[in-house]
C-alpha positions as CSV (number, residue, x, y, z in Angstrom):
1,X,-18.2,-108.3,-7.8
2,X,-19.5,-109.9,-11.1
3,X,-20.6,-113.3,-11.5
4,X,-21.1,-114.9,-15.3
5,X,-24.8,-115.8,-14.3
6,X,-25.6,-112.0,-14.3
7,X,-23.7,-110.9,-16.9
8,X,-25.5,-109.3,-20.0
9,X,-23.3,-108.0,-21.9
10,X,-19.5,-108.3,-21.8
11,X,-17.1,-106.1,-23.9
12,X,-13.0,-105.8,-24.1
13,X,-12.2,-102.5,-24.7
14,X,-9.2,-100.5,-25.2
15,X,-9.5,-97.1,-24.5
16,X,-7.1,-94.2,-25.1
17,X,-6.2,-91.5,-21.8
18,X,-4.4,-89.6,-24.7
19,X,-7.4,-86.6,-23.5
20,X,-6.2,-86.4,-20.3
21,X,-2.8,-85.4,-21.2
22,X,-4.6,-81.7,-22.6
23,X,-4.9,-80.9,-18.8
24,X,-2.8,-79.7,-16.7
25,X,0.7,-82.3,-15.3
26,X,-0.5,-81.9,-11.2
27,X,-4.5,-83.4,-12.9
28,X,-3.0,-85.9,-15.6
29,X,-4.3,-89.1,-13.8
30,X,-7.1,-87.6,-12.2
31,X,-9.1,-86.6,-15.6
32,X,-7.9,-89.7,-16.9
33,X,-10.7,-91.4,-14.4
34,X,-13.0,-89.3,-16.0
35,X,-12.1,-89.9,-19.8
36,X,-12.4,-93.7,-18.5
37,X,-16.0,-93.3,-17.0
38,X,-17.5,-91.1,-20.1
39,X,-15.8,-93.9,-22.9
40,X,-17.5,-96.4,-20.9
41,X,-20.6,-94.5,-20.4
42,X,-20.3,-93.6,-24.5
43,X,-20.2,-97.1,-25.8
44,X,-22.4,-98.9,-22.9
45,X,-25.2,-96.0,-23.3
46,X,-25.2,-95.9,-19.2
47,X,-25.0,-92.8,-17.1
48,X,-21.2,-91.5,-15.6
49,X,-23.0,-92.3,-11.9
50,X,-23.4,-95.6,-12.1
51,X,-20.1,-96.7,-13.6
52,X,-18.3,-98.7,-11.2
53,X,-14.3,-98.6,-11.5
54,X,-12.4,-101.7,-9.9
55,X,-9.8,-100.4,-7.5
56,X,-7.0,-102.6,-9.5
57,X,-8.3,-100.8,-12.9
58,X,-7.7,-97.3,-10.8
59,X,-3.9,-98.8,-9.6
60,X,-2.9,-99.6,-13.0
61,X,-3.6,-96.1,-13.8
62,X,-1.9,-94.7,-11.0
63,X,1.0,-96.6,-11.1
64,X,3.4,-94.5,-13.6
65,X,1.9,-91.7,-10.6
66,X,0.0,-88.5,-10.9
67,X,1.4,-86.5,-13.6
68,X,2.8,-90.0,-16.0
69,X,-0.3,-91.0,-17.1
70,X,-0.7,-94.2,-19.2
71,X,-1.4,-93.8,-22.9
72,X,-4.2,-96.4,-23.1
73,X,-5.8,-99.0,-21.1
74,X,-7.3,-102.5,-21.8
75,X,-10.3,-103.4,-20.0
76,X,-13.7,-105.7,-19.5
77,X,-16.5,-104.0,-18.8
78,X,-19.5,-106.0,-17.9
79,X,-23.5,-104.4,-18.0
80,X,-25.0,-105.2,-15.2
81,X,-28.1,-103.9,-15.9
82,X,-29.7,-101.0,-18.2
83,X,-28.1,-98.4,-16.1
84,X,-25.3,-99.7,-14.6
85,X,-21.9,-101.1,-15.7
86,X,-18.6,-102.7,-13.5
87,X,-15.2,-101.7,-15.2
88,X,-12.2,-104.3,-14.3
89,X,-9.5,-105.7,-15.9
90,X,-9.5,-108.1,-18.5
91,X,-7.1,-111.0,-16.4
92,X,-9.8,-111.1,-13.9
């Protein structure tokens, strides 16, 4: 999706789901997408919307399955532009 010419602004981050294990075990993984989004959206200063999630970023938190969520995640997230960011991981 990303190419380096269009880059801005390129960050590894390492953020914690440990917030999504206060919900409930059947919603574990789900709000775990949404502590992602508003990390990203914290620290890149873009809006929830236009975060774009790499479906290999959403399998790696998947894969322990809905209610074994991951304790934290390493990823790159790249700004596209002033409102818009592209989360993937960092071996890309």
């Amino acid at each position: 999706m990303v190419e380096s010419t269009e880059a801005k602004n390129e960050f590894i981050m390492r953020v914690s789901l440990r917030k999504a294990k206060a919900s409930s075990k059947s919603r574990r993984t789900d709000s775990g997408i949404g502590v992602l989004k508003s990390e990203v959206s914290k620290h890149m200063r873009v809006p929830i919307e236009n975060i774009w999630i790499d479906p290999k970023v959403n399998e790696k938190i998947w894969e322990r399955g809905r209610k074994k969520i991951t304790g934290k995640i390493e990823i790159r997230v790249v700004k596209l532009s002033e409102d818009s960011a592209e989360v993937i991981l960092p071996q890309q």
